[in-house]
C-alpha positions as CSV (number, residue, x, y, z in Angstrom):
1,X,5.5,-33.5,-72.8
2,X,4.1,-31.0,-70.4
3,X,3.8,-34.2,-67.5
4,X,7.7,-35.1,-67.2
5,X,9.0,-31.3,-67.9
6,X,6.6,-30.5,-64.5
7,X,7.8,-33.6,-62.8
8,X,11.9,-32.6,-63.8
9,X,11.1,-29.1,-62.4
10,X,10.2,-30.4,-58.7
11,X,13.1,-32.6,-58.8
12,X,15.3,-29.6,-59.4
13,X,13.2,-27.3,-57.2
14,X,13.7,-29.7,-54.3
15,X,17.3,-30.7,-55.2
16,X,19.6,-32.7,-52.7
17,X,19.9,-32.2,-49.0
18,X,22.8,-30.0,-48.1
19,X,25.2,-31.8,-46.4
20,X,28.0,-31.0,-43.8
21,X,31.6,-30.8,-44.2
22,X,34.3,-30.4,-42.0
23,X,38.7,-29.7,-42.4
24,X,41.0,-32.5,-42.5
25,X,43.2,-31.4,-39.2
26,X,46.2,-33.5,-37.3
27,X,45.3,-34.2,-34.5
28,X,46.8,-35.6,-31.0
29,X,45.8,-39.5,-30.6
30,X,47.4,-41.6,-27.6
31,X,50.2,-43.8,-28.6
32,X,49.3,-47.0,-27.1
33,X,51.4,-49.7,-25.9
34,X,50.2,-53.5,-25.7
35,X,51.6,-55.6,-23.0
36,X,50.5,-58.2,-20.6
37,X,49.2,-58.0,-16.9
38,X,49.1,-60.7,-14.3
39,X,46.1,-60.7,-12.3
40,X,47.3,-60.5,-8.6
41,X,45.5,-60.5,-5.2
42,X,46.5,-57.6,-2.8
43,X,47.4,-60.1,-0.1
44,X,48.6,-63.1,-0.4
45,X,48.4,-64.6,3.1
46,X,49.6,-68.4,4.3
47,X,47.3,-69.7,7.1
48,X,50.5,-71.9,9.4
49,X,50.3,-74.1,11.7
50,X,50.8,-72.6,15.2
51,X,52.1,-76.1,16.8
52,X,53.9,-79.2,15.6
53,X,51.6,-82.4,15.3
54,X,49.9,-84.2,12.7
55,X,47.2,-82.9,10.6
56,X,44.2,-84.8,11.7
57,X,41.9,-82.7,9.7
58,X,41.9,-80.6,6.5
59,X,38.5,-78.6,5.8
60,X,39.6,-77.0,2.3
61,X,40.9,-77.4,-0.8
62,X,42.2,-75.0,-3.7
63,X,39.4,-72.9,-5.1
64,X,37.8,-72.8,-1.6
65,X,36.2,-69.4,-0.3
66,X,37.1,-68.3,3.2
67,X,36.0,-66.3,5.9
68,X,38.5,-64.5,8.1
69,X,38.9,-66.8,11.2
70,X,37.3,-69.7,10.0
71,X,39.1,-72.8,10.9
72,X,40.5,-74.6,7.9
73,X,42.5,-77.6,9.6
74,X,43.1,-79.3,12.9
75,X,47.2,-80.2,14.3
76,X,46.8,-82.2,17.2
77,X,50.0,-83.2,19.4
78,X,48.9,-85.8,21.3
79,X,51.6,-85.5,24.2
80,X,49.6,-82.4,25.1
81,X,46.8,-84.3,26.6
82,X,49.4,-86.0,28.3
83,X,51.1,-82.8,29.5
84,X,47.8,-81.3,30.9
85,X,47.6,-84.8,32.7
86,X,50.3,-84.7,34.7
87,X,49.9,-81.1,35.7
88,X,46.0,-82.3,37.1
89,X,48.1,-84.9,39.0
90,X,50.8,-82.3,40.5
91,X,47.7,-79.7,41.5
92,X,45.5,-83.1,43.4
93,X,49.0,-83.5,44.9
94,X,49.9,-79.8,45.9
95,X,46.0,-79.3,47.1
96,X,46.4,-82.2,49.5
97,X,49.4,-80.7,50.8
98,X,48.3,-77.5,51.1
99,X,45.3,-79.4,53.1
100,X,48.0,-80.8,55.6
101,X,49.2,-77.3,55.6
102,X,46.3,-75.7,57.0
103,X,45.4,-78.6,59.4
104,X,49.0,-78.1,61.0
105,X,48.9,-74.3,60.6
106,X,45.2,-74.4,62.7
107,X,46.8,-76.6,65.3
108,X,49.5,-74.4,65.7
109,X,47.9,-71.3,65.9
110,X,45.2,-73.1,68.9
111,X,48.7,-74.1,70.7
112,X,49.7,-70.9,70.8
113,X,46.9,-69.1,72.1
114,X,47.0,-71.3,75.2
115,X,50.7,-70.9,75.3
116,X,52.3,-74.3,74.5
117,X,53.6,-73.5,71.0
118,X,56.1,-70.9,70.2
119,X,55.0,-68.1,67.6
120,X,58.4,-69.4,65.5
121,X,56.2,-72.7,64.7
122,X,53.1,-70.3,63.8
123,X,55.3,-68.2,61.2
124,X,56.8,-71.4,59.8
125,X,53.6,-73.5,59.0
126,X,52.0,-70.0,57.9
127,X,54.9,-69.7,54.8
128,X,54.7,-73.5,54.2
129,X,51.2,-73.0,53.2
130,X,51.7,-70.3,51.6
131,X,54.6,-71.8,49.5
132,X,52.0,-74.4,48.8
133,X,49.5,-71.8,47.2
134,X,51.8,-70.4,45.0
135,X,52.9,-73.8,43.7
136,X,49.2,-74.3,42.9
137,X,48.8,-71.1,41.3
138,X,51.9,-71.2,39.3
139,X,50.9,-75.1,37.9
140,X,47.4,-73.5,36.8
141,X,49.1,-71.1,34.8
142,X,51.6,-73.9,33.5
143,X,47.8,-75.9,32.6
144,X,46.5,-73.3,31.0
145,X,49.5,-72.4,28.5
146,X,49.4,-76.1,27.5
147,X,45.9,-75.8,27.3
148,X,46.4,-72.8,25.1
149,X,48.3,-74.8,23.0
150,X,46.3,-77.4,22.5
151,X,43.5,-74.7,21.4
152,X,46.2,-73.5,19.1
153,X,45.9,-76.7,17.1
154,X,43.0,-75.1,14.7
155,X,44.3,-73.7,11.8
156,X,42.7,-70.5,11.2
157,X,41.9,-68.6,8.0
158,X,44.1,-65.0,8.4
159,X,41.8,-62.9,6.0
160,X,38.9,-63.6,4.0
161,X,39.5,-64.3,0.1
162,X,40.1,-67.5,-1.9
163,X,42.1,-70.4,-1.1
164,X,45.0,-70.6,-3.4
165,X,47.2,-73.5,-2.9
166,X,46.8,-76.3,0.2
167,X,50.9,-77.8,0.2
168,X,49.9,-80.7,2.9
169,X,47.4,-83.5,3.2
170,X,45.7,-85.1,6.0
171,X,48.4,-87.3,8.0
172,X,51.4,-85.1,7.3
173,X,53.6,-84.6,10.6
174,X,53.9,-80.6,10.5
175,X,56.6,-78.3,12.2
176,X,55.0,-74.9,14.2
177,X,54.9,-72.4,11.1
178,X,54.9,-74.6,8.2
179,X,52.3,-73.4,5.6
180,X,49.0,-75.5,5.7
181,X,46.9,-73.3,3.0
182,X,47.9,-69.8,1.1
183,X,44.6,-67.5,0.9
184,X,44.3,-64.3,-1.4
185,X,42.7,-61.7,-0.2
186,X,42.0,-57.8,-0.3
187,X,40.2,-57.8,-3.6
188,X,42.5,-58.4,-7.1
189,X,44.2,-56.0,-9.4
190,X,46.1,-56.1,-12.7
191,X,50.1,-56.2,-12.1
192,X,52.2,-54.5,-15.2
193,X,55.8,-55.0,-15.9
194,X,56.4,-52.6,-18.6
195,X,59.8,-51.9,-21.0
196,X,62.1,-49.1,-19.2
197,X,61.8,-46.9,-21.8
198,X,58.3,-45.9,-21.6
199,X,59.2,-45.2,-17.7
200,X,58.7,-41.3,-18.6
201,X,55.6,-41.1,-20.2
202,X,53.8,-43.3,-18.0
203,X,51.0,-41.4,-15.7
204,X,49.0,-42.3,-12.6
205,X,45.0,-42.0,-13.4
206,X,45.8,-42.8,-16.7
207,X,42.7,-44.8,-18.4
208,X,43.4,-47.5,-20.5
209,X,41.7,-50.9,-21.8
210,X,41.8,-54.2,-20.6
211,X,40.8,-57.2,-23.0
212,X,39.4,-59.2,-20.6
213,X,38.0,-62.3,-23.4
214,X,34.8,-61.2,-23.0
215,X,34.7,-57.9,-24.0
216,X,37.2,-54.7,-23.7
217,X,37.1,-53.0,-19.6
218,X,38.7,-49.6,-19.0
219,X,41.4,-49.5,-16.2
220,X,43.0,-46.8,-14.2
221,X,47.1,-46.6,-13.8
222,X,46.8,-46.6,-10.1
223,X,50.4,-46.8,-9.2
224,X,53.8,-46.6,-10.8
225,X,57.0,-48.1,-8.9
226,X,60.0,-46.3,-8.5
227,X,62.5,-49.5,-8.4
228,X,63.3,-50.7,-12.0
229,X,63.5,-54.5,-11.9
230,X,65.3,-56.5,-14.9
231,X,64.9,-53.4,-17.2
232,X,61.1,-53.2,-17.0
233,X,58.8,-50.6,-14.8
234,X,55.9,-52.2,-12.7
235,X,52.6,-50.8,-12.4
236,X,49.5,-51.4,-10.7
237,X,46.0,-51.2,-12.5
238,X,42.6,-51.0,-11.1
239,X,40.1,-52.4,-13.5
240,X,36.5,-52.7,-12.2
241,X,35.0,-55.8,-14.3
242,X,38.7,-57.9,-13.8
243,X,37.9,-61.7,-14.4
244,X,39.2,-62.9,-10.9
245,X,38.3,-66.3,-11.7
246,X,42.3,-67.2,-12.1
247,X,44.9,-66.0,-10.4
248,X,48.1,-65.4,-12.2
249,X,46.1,-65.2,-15.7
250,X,47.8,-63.4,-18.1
251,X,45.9,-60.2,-20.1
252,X,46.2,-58.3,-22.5
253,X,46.2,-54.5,-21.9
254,X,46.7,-51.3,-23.9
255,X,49.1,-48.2,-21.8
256,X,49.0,-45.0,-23.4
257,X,52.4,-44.3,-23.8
258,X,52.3,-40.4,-25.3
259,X,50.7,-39.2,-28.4
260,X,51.4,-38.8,-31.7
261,X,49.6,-36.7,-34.8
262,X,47.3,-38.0,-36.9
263,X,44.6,-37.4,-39.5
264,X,41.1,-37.7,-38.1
265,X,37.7,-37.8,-39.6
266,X,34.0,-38.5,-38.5
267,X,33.6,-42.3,-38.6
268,X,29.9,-42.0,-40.1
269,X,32.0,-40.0,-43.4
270,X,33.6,-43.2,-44.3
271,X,31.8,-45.8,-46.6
272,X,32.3,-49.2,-47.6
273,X,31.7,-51.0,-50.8
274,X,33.2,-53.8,-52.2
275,X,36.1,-54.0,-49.2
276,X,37.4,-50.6,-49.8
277,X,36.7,-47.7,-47.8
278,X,35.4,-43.9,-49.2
279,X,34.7,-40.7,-48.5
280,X,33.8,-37.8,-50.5
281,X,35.8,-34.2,-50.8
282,X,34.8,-31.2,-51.9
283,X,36.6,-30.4,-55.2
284,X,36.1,-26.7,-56.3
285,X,32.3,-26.2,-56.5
286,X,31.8,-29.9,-56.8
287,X,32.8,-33.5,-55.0
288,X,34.8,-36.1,-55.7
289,X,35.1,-39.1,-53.9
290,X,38.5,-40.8,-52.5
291,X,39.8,-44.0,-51.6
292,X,41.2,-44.1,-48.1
293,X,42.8,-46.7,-45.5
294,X,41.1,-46.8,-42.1
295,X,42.9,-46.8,-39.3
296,X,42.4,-46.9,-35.5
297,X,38.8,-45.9,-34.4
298,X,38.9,-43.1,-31.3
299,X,35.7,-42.4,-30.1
300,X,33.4,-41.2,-33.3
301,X,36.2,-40.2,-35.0
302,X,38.5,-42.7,-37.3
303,X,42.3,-42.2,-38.0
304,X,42.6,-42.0,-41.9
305,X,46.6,-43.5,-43.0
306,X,46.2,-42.7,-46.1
307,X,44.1,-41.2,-49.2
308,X,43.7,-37.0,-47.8
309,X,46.2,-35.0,-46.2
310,X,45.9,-31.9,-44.4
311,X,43.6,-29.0,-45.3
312,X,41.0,-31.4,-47.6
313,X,37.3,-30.4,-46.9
314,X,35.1,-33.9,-46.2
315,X,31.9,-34.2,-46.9
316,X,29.9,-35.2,-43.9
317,X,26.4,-37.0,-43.6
């Protein structure tokens, strides 16, 4: 008898751990509002064709990454070639003139030193040359615009970013300015278009969460537009790990809207068993313990619906 009396007076002596407790309080929880974002590029940029011609060569397709000025496709016109060859043929003819020019002008000018030749003559075959330099000069410019436009056949990527849609194939006859490629660039962000109700309560450097398939990212309300369009308010969001590899994809986001009271509790004072949820309340000088329904997790604190109300003392591990 004297063995279990000793052992029940440790057990008493030691008795449970005390454990801590804390006041059922409403508390303010953001109201949250799931819509869908569109995942946009912030420039959306068609590479066009500078010059008519046909498209004799297309280096990209959709899904292509770019660098800014790389050339993406060739237009060639082919009466250029034939433009710049009958300027040659006009500056041959002009420089041979302008040969005959000087020849006369030098036999004038030895005439009129030794008095034969009037200084009328002289002044004459000195403009005719000079007529014929100009019309040189003026023809090299003329070759080098058509040359410049020949040049202008490469189709150049504007910015760097991803190749988004190519409307044309190799062989298509295209007009100067028709769209060969359409690149996205400038990095990506998430596009809202959000009821005009919540237009009030929405904030700039609001966080929020982005379900991104993979896993939940936070976002930042970056910008809110003034202009309402078909009764919704459009907003920009900056999310950091944003899936980019679709443009146009559709995701789901969470805006905090306002907030609302609710019951909170320390999510380690909640216990499961059997599929229902517990938690224990101090009763008087003892505990009882309490069926509750879970709600929405914020942090390390849970959002009890139902099962303790305001004021109850909860028993905390």
């Amino acid at each position: 008898m004297r063995l279990p009396l000793a052992v029940l007076t440790l057990a008493l002596l030691a008795g449970p751990v005390s454990a801590g407790s804390v006041v059922v309080r409403p508390t303010a929880v953001p109201e949250w509002k799931a819509v869908y974002g569109r995942v946009e590029a912030r420039d959306t940029i068609p590479a066009r064709a500078r010059i008519g011609g046909t498209l004799v060569e297309l280096l990209v397709s959709e899904g292509d990454r770019v660098a800014a000025g790389q050339r993406i496709a060739t237009v060639r016109d082919d009466k250029i070639a034939f433009q710049v060859s009958a300027l040659d043929a006009q500056l041959k003819a002009l420089g041979a003139q302008l040969k005959n020019a000087e020849s006369d002008l030098a036999r004038a000018q030895a005439l009129v030193d030794k008095g034969v030749a009037t200084a009328q003559r002289l002044d004459q075959l000195r403009t005719q040359a000079d007529v014929y330099r100009n019309q040189i000069a003026s023809t090299e410019a003329q070759r080098q615009v058509v040359v410049q436009q020949g040049d202008e056949g490469a189709v150049l990527a504007p910015a760097a970013g991803l190749v988004l849609t190519v409307p044309v194939t190799r062989g298509a006859v295209l007009m100067p300015g028709e769209t060969v490629a359409t690149v996205a660039g400038g990095g990506f962000f998430l596009r809202l278009a959000i009821p005009e109700r919540h237009a009030a309560l929405l904030r700039e450097g609001a966080a929020l969460d982005v379900e991104t398939g993979t896993g939940t990212a936070a976002g930042r309300l970056a910008k809110v537009y003034p202009q309402i369009e078909n009764g919704r308010v459009v907003a920009d969001v900056e999310v950091g790990d944003l899936p980019t590899a679709f443009v146009d994809a559709r995701l789901l986001v969470r805006v905090p809207i306002g907030e609302r009271a609710a019951l909170t509790i320390p999510a380690a004072a909640v216990v499961s068993r059997a599929g229902l949820d517990f938690v224990k309340v101090r009763a008087g000088s003892g505990e009882s313990e309490r069926t509750v329904v879970v709600g929405e997790r914020h942090g390390d604190a849970v959002e009890v619906l139902t099962g303790l109300a305001a004021g109850d003392e909860v028993i905390t591990p």
